[in-house]
C-alpha positions in Angstrom: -42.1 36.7 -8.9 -44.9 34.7 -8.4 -48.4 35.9 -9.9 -51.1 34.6 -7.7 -54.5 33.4 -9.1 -57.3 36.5 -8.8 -59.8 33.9 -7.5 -58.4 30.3 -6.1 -61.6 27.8 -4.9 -59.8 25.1 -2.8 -62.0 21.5 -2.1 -65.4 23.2 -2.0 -68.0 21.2 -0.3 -71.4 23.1 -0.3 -74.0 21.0 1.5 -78.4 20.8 1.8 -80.0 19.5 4.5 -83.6 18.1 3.8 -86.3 15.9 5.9 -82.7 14.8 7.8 -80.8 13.8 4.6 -78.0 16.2 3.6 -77.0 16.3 -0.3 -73.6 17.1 -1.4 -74.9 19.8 -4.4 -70.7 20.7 -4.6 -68.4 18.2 -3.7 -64.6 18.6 -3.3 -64.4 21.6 -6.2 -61.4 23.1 -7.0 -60.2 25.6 -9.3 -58.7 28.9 -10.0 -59.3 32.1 -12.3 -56.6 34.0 -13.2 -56.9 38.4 -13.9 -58.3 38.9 -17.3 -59.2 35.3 -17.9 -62.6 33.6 -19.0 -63.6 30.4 -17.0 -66.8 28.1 -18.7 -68.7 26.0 -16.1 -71.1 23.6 -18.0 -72.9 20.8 -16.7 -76.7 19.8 -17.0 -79.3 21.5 -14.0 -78.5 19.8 -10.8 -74.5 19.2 -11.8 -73.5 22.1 -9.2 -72.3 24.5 -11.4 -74.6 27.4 -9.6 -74.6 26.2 -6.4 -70.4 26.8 -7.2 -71.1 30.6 -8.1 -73.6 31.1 -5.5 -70.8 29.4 -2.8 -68.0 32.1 -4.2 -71.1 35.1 -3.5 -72.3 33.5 -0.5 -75.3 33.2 -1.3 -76.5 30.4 -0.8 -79.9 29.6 0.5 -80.5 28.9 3.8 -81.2 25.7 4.0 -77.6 24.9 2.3 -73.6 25.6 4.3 -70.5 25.6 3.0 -69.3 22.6 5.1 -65.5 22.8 3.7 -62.9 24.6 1.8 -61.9 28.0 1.1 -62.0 30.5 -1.3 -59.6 32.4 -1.3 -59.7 36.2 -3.4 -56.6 37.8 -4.2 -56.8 41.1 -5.2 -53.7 43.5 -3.7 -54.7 41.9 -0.4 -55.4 37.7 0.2 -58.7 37.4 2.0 -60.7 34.1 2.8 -64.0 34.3 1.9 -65.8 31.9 3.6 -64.0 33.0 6.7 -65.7 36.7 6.9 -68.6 37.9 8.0 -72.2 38.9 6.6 -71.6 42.6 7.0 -67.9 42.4 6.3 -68.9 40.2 2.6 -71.2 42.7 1.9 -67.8 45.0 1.2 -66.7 42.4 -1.2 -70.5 41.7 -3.1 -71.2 43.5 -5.6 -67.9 45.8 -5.7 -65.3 43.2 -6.2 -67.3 40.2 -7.1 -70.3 41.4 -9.2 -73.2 38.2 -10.5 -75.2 38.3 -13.1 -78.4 35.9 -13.0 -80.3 33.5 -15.0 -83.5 35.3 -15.3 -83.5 38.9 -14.9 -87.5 39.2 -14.7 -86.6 38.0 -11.3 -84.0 39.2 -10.8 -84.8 42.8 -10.8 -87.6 44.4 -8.7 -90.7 44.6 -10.5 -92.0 47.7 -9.1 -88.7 49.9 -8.6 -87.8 51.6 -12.5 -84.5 50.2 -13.9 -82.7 53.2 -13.8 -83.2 53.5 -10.0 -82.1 49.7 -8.9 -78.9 50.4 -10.9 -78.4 53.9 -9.2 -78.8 52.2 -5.8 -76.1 50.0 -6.0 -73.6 52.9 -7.0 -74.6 54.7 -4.5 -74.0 51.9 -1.7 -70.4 50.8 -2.9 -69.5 54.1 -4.6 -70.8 56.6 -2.2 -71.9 59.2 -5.0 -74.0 61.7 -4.6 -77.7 61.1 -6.4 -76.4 63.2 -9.4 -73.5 61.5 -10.0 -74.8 57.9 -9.4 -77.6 59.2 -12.4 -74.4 60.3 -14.7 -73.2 56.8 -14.1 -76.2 54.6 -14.7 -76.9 56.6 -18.2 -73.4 55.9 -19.1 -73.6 52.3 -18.5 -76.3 52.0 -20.3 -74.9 53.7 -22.8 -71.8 51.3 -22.6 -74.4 48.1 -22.6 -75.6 49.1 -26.0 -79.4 50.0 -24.7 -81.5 51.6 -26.8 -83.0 55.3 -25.3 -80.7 55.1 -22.1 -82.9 57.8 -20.7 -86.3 55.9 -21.6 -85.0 52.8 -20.1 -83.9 54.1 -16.9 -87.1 55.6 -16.5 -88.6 52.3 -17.7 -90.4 49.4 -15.5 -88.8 45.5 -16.1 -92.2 44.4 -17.4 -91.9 47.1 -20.2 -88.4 45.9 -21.6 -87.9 42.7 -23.8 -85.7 40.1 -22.4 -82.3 41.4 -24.0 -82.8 44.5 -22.9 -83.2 43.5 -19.0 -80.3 41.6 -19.8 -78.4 44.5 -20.7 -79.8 46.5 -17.4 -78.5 43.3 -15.1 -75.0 43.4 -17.0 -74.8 47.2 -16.3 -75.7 46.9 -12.8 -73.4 44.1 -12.1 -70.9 46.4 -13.8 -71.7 49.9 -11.9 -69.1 49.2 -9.4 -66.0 47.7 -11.8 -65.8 44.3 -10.3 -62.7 42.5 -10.8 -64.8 39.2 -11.0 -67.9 39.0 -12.9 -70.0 36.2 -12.2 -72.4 35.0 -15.6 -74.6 32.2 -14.8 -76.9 31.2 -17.6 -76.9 34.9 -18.9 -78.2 33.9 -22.4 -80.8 30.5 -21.5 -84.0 31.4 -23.5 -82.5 34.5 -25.5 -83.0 34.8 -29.2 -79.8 33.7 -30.8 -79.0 36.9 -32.2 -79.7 38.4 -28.6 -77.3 36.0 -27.3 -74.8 36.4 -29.6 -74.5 40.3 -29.3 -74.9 39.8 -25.2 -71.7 37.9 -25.8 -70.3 40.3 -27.4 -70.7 42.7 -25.3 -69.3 41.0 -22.5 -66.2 40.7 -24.4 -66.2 44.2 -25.4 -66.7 45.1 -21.4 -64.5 42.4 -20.4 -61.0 43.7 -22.9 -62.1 47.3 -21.6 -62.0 46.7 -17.7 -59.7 44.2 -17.8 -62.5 41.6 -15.2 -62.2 38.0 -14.9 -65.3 36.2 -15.9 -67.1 33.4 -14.9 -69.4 31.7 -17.2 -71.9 29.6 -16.0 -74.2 27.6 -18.9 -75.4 24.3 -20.1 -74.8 24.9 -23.2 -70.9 24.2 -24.9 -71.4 25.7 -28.3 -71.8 29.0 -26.3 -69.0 28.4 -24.0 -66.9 27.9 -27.5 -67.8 31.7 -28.4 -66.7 33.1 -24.8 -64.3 31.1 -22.5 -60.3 30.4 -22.3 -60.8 27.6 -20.2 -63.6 25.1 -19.4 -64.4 23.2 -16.4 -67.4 20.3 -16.9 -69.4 19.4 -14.1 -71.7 16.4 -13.0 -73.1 15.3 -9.8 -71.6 18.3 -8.2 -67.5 17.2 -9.1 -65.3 18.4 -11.7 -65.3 15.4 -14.1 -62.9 17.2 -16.7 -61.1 20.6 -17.4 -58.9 22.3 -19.8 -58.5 24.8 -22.4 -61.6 25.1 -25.1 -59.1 24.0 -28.0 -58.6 20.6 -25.7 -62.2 19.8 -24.6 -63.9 20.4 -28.2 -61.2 18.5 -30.0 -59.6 15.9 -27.3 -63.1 15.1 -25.0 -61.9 12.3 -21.8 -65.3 11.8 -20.2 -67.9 10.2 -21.5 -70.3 13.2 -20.3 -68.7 15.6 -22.3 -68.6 13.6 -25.3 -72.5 13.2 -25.1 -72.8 17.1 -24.3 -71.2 17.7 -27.0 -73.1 15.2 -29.2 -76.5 16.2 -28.1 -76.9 19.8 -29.6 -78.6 19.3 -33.2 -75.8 19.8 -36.0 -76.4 22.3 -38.9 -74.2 20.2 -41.4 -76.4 17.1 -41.2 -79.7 16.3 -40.6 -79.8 12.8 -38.4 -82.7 10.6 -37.5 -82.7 11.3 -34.1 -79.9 13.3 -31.8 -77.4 11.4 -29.6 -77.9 11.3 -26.0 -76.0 11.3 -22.9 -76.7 7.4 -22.1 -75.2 6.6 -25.7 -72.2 7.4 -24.3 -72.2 6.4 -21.1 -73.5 4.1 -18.2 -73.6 4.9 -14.4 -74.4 1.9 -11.9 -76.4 2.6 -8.5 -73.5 3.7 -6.9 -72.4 6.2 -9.2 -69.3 4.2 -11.3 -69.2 5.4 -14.7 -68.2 3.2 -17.6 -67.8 4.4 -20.8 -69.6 3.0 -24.1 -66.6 2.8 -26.9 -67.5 4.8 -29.9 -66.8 7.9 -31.3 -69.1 10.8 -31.6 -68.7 10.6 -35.3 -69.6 7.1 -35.7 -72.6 7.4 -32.8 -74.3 10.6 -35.3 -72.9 8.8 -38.8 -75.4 5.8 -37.7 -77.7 8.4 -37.4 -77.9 10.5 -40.3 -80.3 10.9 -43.1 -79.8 11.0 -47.0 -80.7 13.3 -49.2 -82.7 10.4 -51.2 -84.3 9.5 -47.9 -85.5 12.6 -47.4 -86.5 13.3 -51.2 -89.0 10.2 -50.9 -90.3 10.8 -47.8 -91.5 14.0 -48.8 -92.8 12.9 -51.8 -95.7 11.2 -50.1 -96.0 13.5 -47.3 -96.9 16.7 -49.9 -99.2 14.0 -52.4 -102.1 14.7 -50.1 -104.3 17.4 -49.0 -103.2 20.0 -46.4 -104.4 19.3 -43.0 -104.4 23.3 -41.9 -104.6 26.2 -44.3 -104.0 29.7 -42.9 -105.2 32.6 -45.4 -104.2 35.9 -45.1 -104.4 35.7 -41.5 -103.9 39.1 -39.9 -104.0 39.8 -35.4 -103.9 42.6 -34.6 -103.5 44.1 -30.9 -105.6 47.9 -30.1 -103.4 50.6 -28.2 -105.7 52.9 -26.5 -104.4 56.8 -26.8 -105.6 59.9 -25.1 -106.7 60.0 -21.6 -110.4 59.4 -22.6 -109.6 56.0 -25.3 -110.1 58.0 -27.8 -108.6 56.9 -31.3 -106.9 53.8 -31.4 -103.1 52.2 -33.1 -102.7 49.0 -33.5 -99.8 46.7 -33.0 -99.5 44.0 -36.1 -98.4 41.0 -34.6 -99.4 38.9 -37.6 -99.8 40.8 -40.9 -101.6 38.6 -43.8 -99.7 35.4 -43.6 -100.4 32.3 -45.1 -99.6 28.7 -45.6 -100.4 25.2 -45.6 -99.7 22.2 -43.1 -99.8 18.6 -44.5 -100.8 15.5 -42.7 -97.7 14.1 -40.8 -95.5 16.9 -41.3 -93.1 19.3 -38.9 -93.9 23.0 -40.1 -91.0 25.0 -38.2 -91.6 28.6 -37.2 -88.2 30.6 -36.5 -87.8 34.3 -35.3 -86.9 36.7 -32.8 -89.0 37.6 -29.8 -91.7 40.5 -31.0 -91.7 38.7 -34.7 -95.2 37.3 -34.1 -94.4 33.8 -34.0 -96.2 32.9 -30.6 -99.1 35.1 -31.8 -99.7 33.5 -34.7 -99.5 30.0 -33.2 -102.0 31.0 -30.6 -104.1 32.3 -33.1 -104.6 29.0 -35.0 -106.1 27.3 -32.0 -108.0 30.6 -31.3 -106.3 31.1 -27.8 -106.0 34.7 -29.2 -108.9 35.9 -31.5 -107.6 37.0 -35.1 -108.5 40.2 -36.8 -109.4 38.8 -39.8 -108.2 35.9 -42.3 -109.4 32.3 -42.2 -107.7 29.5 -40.0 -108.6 26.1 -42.0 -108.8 23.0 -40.2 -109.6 19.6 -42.1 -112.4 22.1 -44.3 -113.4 23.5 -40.9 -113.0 27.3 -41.0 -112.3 27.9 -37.4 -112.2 31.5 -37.2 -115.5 31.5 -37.6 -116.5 28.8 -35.3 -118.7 30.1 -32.3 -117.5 29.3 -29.2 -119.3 26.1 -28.4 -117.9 24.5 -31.8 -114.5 25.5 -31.3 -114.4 23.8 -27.9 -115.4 20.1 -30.0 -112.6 20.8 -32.2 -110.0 21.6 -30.3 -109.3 18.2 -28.8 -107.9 18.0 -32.1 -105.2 21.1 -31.9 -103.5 20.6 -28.7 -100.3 23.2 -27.7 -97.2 22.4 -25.5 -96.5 25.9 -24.0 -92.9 26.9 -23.3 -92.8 27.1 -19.9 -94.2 23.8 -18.1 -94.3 24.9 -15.0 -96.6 27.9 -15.3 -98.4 25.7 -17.8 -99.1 22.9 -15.0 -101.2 23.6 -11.7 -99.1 23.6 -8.7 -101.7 22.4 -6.7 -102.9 19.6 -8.4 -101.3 16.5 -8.9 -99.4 15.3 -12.3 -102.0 12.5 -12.7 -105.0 14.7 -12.2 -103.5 17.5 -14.9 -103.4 14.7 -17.8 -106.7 13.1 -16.7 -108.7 16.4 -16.4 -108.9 17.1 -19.6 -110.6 13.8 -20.9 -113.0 14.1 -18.2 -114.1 17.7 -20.0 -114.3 16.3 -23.6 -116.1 12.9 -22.3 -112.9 10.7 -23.4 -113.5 6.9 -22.4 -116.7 5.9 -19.5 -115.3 6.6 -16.2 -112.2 7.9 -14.4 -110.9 4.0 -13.5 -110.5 4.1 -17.6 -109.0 7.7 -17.3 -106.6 6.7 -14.9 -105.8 3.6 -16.8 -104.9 5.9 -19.9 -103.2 8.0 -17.9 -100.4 5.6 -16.6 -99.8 4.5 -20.8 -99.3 7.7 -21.5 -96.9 8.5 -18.6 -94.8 5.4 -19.5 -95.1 6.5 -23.2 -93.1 10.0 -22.4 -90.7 7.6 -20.6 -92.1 8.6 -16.4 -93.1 6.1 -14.6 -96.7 5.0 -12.9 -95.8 5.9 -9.8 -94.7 9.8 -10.7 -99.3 9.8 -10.9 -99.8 11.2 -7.1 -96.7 14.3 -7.2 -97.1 17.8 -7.3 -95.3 19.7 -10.4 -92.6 21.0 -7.9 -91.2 17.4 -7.4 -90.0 17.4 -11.1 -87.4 18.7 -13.0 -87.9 21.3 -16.1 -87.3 18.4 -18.4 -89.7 15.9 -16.7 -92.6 18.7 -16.2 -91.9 19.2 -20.2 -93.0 15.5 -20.9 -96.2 15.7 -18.4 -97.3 18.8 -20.5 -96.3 16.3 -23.9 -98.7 13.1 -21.7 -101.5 16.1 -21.4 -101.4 16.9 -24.8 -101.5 13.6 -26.4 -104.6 12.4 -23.7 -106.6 13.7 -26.5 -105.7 11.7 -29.0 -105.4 14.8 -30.9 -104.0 15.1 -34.9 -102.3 18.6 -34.8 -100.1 19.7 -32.0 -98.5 23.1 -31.5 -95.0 23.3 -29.8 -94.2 26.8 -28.5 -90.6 27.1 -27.4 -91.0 24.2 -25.8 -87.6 23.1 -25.4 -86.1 26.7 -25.2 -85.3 27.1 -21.3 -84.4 22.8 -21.1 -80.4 21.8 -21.0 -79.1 19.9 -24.3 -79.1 17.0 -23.0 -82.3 16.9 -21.9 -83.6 18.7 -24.7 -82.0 16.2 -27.1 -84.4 13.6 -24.9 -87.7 15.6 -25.6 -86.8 15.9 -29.7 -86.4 12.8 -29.6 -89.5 12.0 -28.1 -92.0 14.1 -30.1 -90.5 12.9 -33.1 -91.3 9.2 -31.7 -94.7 10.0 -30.6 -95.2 11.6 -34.4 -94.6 8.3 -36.0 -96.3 6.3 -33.7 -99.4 7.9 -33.8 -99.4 10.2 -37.0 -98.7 13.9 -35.5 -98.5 16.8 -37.5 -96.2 19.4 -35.7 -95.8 23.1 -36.0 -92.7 23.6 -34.1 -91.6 27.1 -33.0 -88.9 28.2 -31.7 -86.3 31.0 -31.8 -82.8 28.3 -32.0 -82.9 27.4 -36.1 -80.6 24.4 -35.2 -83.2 23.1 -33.5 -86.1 24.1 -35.8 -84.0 22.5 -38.7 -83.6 18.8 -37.0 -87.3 18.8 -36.1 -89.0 20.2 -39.4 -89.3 19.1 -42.7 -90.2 22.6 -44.1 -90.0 26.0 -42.4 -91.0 29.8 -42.0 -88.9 32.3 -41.2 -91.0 35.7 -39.5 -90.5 39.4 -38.8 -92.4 41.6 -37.7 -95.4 39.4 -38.5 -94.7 39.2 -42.1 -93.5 35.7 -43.4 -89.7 36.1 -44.5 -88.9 32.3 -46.5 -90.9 29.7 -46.3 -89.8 25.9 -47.9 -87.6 23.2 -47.0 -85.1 23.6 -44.0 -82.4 22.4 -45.8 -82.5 24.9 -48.3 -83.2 27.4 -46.7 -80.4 26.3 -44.4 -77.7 26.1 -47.4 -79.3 29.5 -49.6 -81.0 31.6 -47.9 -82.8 34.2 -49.7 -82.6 37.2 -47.1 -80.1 39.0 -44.9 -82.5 38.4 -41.7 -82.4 34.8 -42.0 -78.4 34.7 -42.9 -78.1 36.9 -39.5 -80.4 34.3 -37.6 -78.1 31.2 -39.1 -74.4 33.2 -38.1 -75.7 33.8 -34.8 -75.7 30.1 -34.0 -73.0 29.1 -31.6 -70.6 27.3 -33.7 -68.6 24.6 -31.9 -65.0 24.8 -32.8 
């Protein structure tokens, strides 16, 4: 007897119609997912991977149709999904086909309490009584590993961290036992340690229910921890497929090789990370031709020596520190009782300090809550600290009134993690980088602004004519460099990079790395990079700190602390990586 595939797609083509011109975001996409099985989609933003998922939920937006194909769901009867109707896939949504998406902030209604969107969607497919849908969604939490189940169901989104409304969206896509659960990007931006028990979990859920998942990321290393079989994607097609053991150890395409290049390496510590383009070219009409050489000998060009590094940081730490923080302590007020009355505090940075040397990378590594941001924000007086002293170049600048501290800070700059909250919406990309010379009087007149503008744009690899376009027109990893062009229109010395390469692809993350580390030998930078991903902190930094709960854990060279560290937190932070196989 023939088993038949759970889920079969069959020559998908999902189309978007703009200004008269119609885009092809899936083209010609097959595949199937078998009962109990594990199917990794990875491909960089824009490759059609979500666009795929959002096809097989119908959910696409509505300036987007599903021109061709079928999809075709097999489960005790065979049923075409693009064929139904609205009201008759709503039967199908949620109950038998359940998604989980990228950012639950979003995701889940703001002003409705967890507990309540979760009991909604029971009650709609389950039709249980108010009671029983309660028993449920406490149970699910329960089964989701949430903390206070009660607590958080009577909680708001805004009051939970990001793992935790992870865990909400994973119990709500649960509530109805789908036989297909959908993940698309369900750990982006999550602490490792987050993302590796999120994984877990879905593991855990996925053995107990006996669901076929769907995982949706950009990101191989954490489709090595999850999936049975893999499916790459680029342009919208299926450039390569096969089991995990087969595309980690046997790549084809010259797109996977460089995806799997591109994500910094624990074992070695290179000059710069391999790219995409160094293993492949693509004419104007889309033929690909591959460049011949291995991944090994592309990153064996590129690594570093131990002597190398030994010298190196001989004369980086032979002068004086740029930035010392003393006993540096912010602290946040609670009010209590319904008149103010008495007060508790929150300690986001408890009595750190440390020293920054002229053209060094100081990496800061943690979990959300461990006071990382905080303290960066801090140093540049973005948030006021308690007490402690901030030195900068013999400048105390906690003590600086506000009028000094705005003549120094053209020399601390900060590259937020989010670009797009971080950039103006309404203004254009030219205007955001030139703005703030015109505030500190940089150069006579706005000709010479401009002027300085279009080097810098051309310096983080845009182009002159991106000058006149709104933030929208860009993609995550080109808004990311117009935040680097506004930071460096300062001509500033110490620069402050907060998760800013957290939410970006590999690939394109591997380009920005690249960059800043570029830009810091060209023109003398001194970094502190943070960032939850210690892979990532370790390429960039020559020394790090490892935080919790405000207090500094290690602190000294990444390598060592790397290949000894000296407390459990860090080893958990280092085994949480995603290991490639």
């Amino acid at each position: 007897m023939t088993v038949l595939p759970l889920l079969e797609v069959r020559n998908l083509v999902t189309e978007f119609s703009s200004d008269g011109v119609v885009t092809k975001a899936v083209n010609d996409v097959s595949f199937v997912l078998n009962k109990g099985e594990t199917l990794g989609i990875v491909g960089e933003s824009g490759s059609g991977k979500s666009i795929t998922s959002l096809s097989v939920m119908r959910l696409i937006p509505a300036s987007g149709i599903i021109a061709n194909g079928n999809i075709i769901f097999n489960n005790g009867a065979t049923t075409d999904l693009t064929s139904l109707k609205e009201k008759d896939m709503r039967k199908f949504r949620g109950k038998q086909i359940a998604m989980i998406f990228q950012e639950p902030m979003t995701s889940l209604n703001p002003v409705i309490k967890c507990g309540h969107q979760v009991t909604e969607a029971i009650r709609l497919h389950l039709k249980l009584s108010k009671k029983k849908a309660r028993e449920r969604t406490l149970g699910l939490f329960e089964e989701v590993q949430l903390p206070r189940p009660l607590a958080i169901f009577n909680s708001y989104p805004h009051e939970l961290s990001g793992g935790q409304k992870q865990r909400v969206m994973i119990a709500m896509a649960m509530s109805c036992n789908p036989s297909v659960l959908i993940a698309d990007e369900p750990t982006t931006a999550l602490d490792v340690t987050v993302q590796k028990t999120i994984l877990e979990l879905m593991k855990k859920l996925q053995e107990k229910h006996r669901m076929s998942i769907i995982f949706i990321t950009h990101d191989l290393g954490v489709i090595a921890e999850i999936a049975d079989r893999v499916l790459i994607m680029y342009k919208g097609k299926i450039i390569e497929s096969g089991s995990v053991d087969q595309i980690f150890s046997n790549p084809q395409h010259p797109y996977t090789k460089g995806l799997l290049a591109c994500r910094p390496t624990m074992e070695k510590r290179l000059k710069k990370l391999p790219v995409v383009s160094d293993f492949m070219d693509e004419s104007r009409d889309g033929v690909i031709t591959e460049k011949k050489h291995s991944v090994e000998e592309m990153t064996g060009k590129l690594v570093v020596s131990k002597e190398e590094r030994v010298s190196m940081h001989k004369k980086l730490y032979e002068r004086k520190p740029i930035l010392e923080v003393k006993n540096l302590k912010t602290y946040f007020p609670v009010r209590k009782g319904i008149f103010g009355k008495g007060h508790e505090y929150v300690t986001a940075v408890d009595d750190v300090s440390f020293d920054v040397y002229p053209g060094e990378t100081l990496g800061l590594v943690g979990e959300s809550g461990c006071g990382k941001t905080t303290l960066g924000r801090t140093i540049l007086r973005l948030i006021e600290p308690t007490s402690g002293q901030v030195i900068f170049k013999d400048i105390d600048v906690a003590g600086l009134s506000g009028k000094e501290m705005r003549r120094v800070r053209k020399n601390l700059q900060i590259i937020f993690q989010d670009p797009y909250s971080s950039l103006n919406p309404r203004i254009t990309i030219g205007s955001a980088i030139l703005e703030p010379m015109r505030v500190h009087n940089i150069h006579d007149n706005d000709k010479q602004r401009k002027e300085k503008v279009m080097e810098l744009l051309c310096k983080v690899n845009m182009s002159e004519h991106h000058f006149n376009r709104y933030p929208h027109e860009f993609s995550g990893g080109q808004r990311q460099r117009v935040c680097i062009a506004r930071a460096l229109a300062l001509n500033p010395e110490f620069i402050i990079c907060d998760e800013s390469v957290s939410a970006l692809d590999v690939s394109v993350q591997a380009q920005v790395l690249n960059l800043l580390n570029e830009l810091k030998h060209e023109f003398g930078f001194t970094y502190i990079f943070i960032s939850h991903d210690l892979s990532v902190v370790k390429f960039m930094s020559d020394r790090m700190i490892v935080m919790k709960n405000g207090k500094i854990m290690e602190y000294g060279d990444s390598d060592e602390i790397y290949s000894n560290p000296a407390t459990e937190y860090t080893r958990r932070l280092i085994e949480a990586i995603p290991k490639a196989l």
